[in-house]
KETORZA-431020 format. One record per residue (C-alpha): x negated, y negated, z negated. Coordinates in steps of 0.2 Angstrom, whole numbers, plus 2048, in hexadecimal, padded with zeros to 3 digits. Layout:
<pts>
XYZ
...
</pts>
This chain:
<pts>
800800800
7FA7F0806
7F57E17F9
7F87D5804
8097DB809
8147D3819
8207C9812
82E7CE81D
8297E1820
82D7EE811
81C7F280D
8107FF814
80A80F810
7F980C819
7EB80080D
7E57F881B
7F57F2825
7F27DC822
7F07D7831
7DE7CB831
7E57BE836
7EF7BC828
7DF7B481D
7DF7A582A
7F37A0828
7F7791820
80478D80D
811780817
80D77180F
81375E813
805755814
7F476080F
7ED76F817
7EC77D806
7DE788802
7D879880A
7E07A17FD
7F07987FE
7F179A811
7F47AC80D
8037A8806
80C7A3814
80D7B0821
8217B1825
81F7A8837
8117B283B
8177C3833
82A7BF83E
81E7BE850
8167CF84A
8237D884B
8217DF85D
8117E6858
8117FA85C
80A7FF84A
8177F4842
8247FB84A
81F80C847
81E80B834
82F802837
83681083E
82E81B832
838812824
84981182F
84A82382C
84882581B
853816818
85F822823
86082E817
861823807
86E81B80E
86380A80F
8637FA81B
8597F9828
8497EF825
84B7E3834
85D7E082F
8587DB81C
8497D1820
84E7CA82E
8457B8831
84E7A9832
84079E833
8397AA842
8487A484C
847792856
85978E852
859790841
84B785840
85377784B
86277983F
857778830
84D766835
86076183A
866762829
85775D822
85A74C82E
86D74A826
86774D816
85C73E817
86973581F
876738811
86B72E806
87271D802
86C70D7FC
86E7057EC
87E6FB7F1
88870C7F5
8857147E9
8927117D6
8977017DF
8A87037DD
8B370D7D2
8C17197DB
8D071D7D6
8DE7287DA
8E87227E9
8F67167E3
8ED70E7D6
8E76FC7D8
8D96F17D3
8E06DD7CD
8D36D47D4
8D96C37CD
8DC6C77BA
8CD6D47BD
8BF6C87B2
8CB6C67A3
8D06D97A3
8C66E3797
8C76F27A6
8C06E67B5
8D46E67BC
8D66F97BC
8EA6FB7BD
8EA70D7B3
8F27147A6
8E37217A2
8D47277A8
8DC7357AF
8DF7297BF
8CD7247C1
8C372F7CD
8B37377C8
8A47377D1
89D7487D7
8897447D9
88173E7C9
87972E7D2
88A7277D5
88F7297C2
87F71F7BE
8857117B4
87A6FE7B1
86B7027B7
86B6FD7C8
8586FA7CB
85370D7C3
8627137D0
85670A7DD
8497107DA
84F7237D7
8577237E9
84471B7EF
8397287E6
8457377ED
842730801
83172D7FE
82D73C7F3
8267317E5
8217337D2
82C7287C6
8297247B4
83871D7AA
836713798
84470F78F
84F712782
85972277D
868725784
865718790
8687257A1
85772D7A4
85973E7A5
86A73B7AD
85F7317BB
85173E7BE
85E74E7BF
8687407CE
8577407D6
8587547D9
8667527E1
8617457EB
85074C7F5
850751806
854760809
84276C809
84077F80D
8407867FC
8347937F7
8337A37ED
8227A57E4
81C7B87E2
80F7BD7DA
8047D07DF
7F87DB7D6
7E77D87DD
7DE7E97DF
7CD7E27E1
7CE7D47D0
7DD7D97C3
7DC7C97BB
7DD7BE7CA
7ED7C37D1
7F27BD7E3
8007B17E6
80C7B27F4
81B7A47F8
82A7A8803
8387A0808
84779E7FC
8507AE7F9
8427B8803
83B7BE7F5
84A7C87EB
8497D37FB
8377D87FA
8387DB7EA
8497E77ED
83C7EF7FA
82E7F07F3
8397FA7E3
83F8047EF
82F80B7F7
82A80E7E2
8388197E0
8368247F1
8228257ED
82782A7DB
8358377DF
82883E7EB
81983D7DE
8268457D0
82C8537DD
8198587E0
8178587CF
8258647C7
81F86F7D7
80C8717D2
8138737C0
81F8817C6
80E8897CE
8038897C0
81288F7B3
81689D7C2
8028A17C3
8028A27B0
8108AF7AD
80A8BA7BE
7F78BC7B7
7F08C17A8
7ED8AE7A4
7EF8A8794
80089E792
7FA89378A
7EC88C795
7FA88B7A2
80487F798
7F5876795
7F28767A9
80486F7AB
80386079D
7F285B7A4
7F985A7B8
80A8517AF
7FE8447A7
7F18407B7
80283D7C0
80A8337B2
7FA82A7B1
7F68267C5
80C8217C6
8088127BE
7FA80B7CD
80B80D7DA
8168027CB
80A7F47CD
80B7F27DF
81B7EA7DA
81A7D77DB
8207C97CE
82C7BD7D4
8287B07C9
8327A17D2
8447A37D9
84D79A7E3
8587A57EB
86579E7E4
86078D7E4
86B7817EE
8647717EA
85276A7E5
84B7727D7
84D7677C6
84376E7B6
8437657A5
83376879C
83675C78C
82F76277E
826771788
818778783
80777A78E
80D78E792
81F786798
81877979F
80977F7AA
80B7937A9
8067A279F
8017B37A0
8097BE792
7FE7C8788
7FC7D9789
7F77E577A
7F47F5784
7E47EE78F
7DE7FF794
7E1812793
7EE8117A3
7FA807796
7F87F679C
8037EB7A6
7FC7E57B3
7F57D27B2
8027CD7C0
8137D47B8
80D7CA7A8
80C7B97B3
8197AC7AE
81F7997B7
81C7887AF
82977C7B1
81C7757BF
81C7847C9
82F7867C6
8347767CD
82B7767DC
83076D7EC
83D7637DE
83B7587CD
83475A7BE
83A7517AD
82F74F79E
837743791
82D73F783
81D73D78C
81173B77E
818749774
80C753783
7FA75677D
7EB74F785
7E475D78F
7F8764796
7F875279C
7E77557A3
7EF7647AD
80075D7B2
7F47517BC
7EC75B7C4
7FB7647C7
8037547CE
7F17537DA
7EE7627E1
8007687E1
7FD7777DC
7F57807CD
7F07917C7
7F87997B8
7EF79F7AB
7F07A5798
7F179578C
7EA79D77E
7D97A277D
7DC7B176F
7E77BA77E
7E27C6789
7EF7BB797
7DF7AD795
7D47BA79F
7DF7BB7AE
7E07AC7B9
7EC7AC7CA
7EA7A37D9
7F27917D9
8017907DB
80B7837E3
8127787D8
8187687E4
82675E7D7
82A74C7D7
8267477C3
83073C7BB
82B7367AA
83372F79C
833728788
835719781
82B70B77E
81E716773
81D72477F
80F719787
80471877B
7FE72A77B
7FE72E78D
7F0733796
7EB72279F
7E572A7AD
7F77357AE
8007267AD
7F571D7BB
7F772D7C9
80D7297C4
8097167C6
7FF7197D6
80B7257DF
81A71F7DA
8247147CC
82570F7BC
8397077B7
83E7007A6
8507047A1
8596F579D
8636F878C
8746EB78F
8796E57A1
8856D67A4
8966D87A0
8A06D57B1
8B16DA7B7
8AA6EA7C0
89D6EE7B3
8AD6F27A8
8B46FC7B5
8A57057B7
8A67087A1
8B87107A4
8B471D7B1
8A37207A6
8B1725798
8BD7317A8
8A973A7AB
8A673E798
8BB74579A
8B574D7A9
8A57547A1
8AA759792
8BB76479A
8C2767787
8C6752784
8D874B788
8D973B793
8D772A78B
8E671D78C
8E270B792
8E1704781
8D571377B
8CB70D78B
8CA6FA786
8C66FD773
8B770877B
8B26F8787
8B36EC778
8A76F976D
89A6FA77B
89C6E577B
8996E8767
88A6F176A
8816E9777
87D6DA76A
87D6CF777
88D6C177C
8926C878C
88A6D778E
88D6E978D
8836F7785
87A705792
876710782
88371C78A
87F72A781
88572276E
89371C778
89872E780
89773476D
8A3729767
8AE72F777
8AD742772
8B373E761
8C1735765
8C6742770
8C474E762
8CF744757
8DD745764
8DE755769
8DA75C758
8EC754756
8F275B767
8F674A771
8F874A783
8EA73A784
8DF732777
8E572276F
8DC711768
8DF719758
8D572775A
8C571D762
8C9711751
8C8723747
8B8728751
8AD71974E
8B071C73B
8AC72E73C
89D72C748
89572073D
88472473E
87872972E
87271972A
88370E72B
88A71B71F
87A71A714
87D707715
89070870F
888714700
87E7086FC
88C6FB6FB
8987066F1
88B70A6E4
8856F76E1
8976F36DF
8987006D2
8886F76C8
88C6E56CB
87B6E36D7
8866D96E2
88D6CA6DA
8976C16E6
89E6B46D9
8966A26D0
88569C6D5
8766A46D0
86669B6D3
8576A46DB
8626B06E1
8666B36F4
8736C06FC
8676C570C
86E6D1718
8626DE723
8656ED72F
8646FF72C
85E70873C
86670074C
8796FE748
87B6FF733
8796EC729
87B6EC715
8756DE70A
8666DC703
8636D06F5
8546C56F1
84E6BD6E3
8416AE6DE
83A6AA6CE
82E69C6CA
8226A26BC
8106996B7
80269D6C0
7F36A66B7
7E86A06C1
7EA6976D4
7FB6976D9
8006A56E3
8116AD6EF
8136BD6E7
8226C86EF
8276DA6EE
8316E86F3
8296F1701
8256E270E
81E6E971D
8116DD727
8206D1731
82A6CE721
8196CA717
8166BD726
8266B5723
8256B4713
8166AA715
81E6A0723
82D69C714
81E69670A
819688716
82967F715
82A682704
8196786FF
82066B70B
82E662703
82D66A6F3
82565C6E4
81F6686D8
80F66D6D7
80E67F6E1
7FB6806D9
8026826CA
8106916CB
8116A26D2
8206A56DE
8276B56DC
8336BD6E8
83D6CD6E8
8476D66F5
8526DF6E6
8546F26EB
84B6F26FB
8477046FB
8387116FD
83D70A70F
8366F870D
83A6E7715
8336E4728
8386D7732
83B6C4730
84D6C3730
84D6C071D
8466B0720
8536A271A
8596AD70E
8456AE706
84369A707
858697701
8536A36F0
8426996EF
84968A6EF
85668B6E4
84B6946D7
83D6866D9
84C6766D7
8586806CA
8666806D7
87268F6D8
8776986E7
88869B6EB
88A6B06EA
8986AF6F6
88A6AA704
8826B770E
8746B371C
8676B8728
85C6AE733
8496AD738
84169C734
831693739
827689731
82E67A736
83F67F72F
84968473F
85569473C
84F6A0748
85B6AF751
85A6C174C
8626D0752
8706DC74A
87B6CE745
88A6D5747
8876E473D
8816D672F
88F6CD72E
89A6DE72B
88E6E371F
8926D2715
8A56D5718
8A36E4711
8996DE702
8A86D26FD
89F6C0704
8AA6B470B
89C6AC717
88D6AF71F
8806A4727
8786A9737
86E6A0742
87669674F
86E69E75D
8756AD759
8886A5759
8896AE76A
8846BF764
8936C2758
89D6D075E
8A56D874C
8B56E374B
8C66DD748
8C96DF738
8B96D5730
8BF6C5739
8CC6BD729
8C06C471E
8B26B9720
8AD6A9727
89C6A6734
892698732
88469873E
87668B739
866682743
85B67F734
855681722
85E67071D
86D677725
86D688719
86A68070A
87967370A
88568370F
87E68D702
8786826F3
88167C6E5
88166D6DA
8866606E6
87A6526DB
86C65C6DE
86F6636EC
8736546F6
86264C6F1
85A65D6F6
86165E705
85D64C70A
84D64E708
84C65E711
854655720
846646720
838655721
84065F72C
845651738
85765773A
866650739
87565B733
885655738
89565372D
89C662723
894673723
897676734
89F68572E
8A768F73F
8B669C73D
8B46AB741
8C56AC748
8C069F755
8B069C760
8A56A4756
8AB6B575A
8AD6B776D
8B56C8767
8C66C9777
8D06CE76A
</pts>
């Protein structure tokens, strides 16, 4: 049996039938000529003109027969060429030609939301709509895409750029945050390549070097048939084999009872022919090959996800085997398995996370990505799999990378640089402008998560909108909408729970109202413990003044606020005077306390030399203080501390300053100003900027009043009191700062145009 077996014929009984002009064929690659080894690969064009030859079609025939009696196909019907045939490869470059033509640009693709026929689109109302002028009574009505590029949502230039890289065959590297599309993107890009000739990768015993096993590569669904054949030919040789030996068995028992012989040393006779036969079966097992890459089945561009993977799962192993000699063994190639690389060959490869990959796999991967092909070996050096190496296989993906921002950081440069080079690099926007189609794009993303899920019951109109106003909410911008799609999806599938744990036809604006207080996440839900339990110890006091004491308010991991009070105290100094603060500040809030510090010195007329300001952030936690959003509320409690003037506990704030005294903007106001509603305070301060930002649910608007503010001068005369002293305070504060504060305490409802909230 030949190693280097004819990929269409069934293989040969005869060692020698390769033809020599196999070693001088060529792998089909796209751009690069392969390597001799590699051209030995490819021999189905050649093998489908050598048909007509006289010694092939006597062994052909040979086969024929004993197919015949089995009851078996004929060879040249089961391996029948289809590249060998003109037409077949006219009609292949002409679907290949469609394919490429099917892919459209940017502008076509999620444009426009469809909808069942008879439903109508208001265009005039369609800006004050909260669905963009979608006349539907559910989601039931809106039309789902069926390719995954079209249900893209928001990020228009990673769309772009996705639909470039799959024309052009280029590497893409996508940073953003989670949930923000990217695996969604890179499986769209699967189906958006050009049609190729897929391929199924085998891999043979080499007689002349066990550990460097050969490797083959047919067309898709080629190789389930050789296999099938090669089986076949295993079984006839070891009926045949087994029928020879039960017949010398049968002679040398007969021989034993005719002839004085001992029994005994004809039973001996028998178990030693029983075992040279067992022992040589095993060379005609071997012959079989590995089919370590399938595609048979495959109707669209390969697409593997190797997140998280391992350099074996990643790049290829070779299992170890115990038994490495005495005719137990397994031979080296049945022990080969794929990486993802060699798995998604001719399609895309997915690696999120990209510096959870250590050095050296990344190392490998580009050479990988160079060469396009790459020889599996085994990763661990204690196996025996690390002493068998194959030859390369092919291994021609499109890459596309992904993490967040940090995922940089420990990339190979070097990788990076081979992704930037030959192909893109895209950053995925977190919120998108809120427009009337935009919202109509949110509605059918809730019909696709119906659609995906199969289990969730349609939404209602007024389940839709609450779910537009939440992504409003979350984007923490004025008049944008989140793209952290994900979060939102979950907060879709519990709603859906809810209703149909109660058996309703659709899902209600109940039930999303339900679901956003059952999907709270872990930190909103340790900030409401948090609130409960200071409550229960009097921590909050949210009545009288209390000087040197501040109600500040901070964020618990991306969408949870609770308040955090600070204290000042004025004590003598020891020694030099000195800013001495604690509760775990991390390096920003230490800076802005020192920024706090600056003002102070300036207006205040006591001598700073003299007294040791100290400042405490009152429960912060094993978790500390980072950021500078505690600002004004640091400088209010100093303040009041250093001129004995009580801070009204009803007051919460937030706000950055500089050392001029400006009240700078700072992110998660919204969930801030709930976390002080929930406290029991009747205002908060927030910096003017930030005015637009406010986005808080319904039922915290009558509970408390927004007063958004443009400087320190400003804070205190909201949230100082004594008006005596405080009025001298503040006027002195204004001549320093060089602002004017006009009439009142500019305080803005929160009923009115400080919440832009539509309802």
């Amino acid at each position: 049996m030949s190693n280097d077996t004819n990929v269409d014929d069934p293989p040969k009984d005869e060692p020698d039938a390769e033809p020599e002009s196999d070693q001088t064929q060529s792998r089909p690659r796209d751009e690069e000529p392969a390597s001799d080894r590699q051209g030995e690969r490819s021999l189905l064009e050649e093998e489908g003109d050598r048909r007509d030859d006289v010694d092939d079609d006597d062994q052909r025939n040979d086969i024929d027969d004993s197919n015949a009696d089995t009851g078996e196909l004929d060879d040249s019907d089961e391996f029948d060429d289809p590249i060998a045939d003109p037409n077949d490869e006219l009609e292949s470059d002409s679907t290949t030609e469609e394919a490429e033509d099917d892919i459209e640009t940017v502008e076509d693709l999620g444009s426009t939301v469809e909808v069942d026929p008879g439903v109508e689109v208001d265009e005039e109302n369609a800006e004050d709509d909260l669905l963009g002028g979608l006349k539907v009574d559910s989601t039931a009505d809106i039309e789902v895409p069926d390719r995954l590029v079209d249900q893209v949502i928001g990020q228009d230039e990673a769309r772009d750029i996705i639909i470039k890289a799959a024309k052009q065959r280029r590497h893409v590297m996508m940073i953003g945050s989670p949930g923000t599309g990217k695996s969604m993107l890179a499986k769209a890009m699967s189906q958006l390549l050009p049609r190729e000739d897929l391929q199924d990768v085998l891999v043979y015993h080499n007689p002349d070097d066990g550990n460097e096993p050969k490797v083959r590569t047919v067309p898709a669904g080629k190789g389930e048939q050789i296999i099938d054949a090669h089986k076949e030919e295993a079984r006839k040789r070891n009926q045949m084999r087994s029928i020879l030996m039960w017949v010398i068995i049968a002679i040398i028992i007969g021989y034993t009872l005719l002839s004085p012989t001992s029994i005994l040393l004809g039973i001996i006779a028998a178990g030693i022919v029983w075992l040279i036969f067992r022992y040589t079966s095993r060379g005609t097992d071997a012959m079989v090959p590995n089919m370590i890459v399938n595609n048979g089945d495959q109707r669209t561009a390969p697409f593997e996800d190797a997140t998280g993977a391992h350099a074996g799962a990643l790049l290829g192993d070779v299992r170890h085997d115990p038994f490495q000699s005495g005719g137990m063994e397994t031979p080296s190639h049945d022990r080969v398995e794929p990486g993802s690389i060699h798995q998604s060959n001719k399609g895309v490869l997915f690696v999120d996370e990209m510096n959870t990959l250590d050095v050296r796999t990344q190392q490998k991967l580009m050479t990988a990505i160079q060469e396009g092909e790459f020889a599996i070996t085994g990763q661990s050096e204690r196996s025996s799999g690390a002493m068998v190496q194959t030859e390369p296989v092919p291994c021609d993906f499109i890459m596309i990378a992904a993490g967040n921002l940090d995922a940089m950081e420990n990339m190979h440069p070097a990788l990076r640089s081979r992704i930037k080079g030959y192909g893109y690099e895209v950053y995925m926007d977190d919120t998108i402008e809120d427009t009337a189609e935009m919202r109509r794009k949110y509605a059918r993303f809730i019909a696709q998560e119906v659609e995906r899920d199969g289990r969730l019951p349609h939404f209602e109109r007024e389940a839709v909108e609450e779910l537009i106003l939440e992504a409003k909410r979350r984007a923490g911008r004025k008049d944008h909408l989140t793209l952290l799609f994900r979060d939102l999806g979950g907060l879709v599938r519990v709603a859906g729970d809810i209703a149909r744990s109660e058996d309703r036809e659709y899902t209600t604006r109940d039930d999303v109202l339900q679901a956003k207080s059952r999907s709270r996440s872990i930190e909103q839900q340790l900030a409401d413990d948090y609130i409960e339990r200071r409550k229960d110890y009097e921590l909050q006091v949210t009545d009288d003044g209390v000087e040197g004491r501040v109600n500040g308010l901070a964020v618990m991991g991306e969408d949870s606020g609770i308040m955090l009070p600070v204290m000042a105290e004025i004590a003598p100094a020891q020694g030099g005077g000195q800013v001495i603060a604690t509760g775990q500040l991390k390096e920003m809030a230490e800076e802005s306390v020192q920024n706090v510090s600056a003002i102070i010195k300036k207006f205040s007329d006591v001598d700073l030399s003299e007294k040791d300001i100290h400042i405490q952030f009152v429960q912060a936690g094993q978790q500390g203080v980072d950021g500078d959003s505690a600002s004004i509320t640091v400088a209010t409690a100093v303040i009041s501390a250093l001129e004995d003037i009580p801070v009204d506990q009803s007051i919460a704030m937030t706000g950055s300053l500089s050392v001029r005294g400006d009240v700078l903007p700072v992110g998660g106001v919204t969930h801030k100003i709930e976390a002080a509603a929930k406290a029991g305070c009747s205002k908060v301060i927030i910096p003017e900027a930030n005015e637009q930002d406010v986005m808080i649910e319904e039922e915290y608007e009558e509970m408390i009043e927004i007063i958004p503010c443009s400087n320190i001068s400003e804070v205190l005369d909201v949230a100082l009191e004594g008006e005596p002293k405080k009025d001298s305070l503040v006027d002195r504060l204004k001549s320093i700062t060089g602002s004017a504060f006009e009439g009142g305490q500019g305080a803005v409802g929160s009923a009115s145009g400080s919440n832009p909230n539509p309802q």
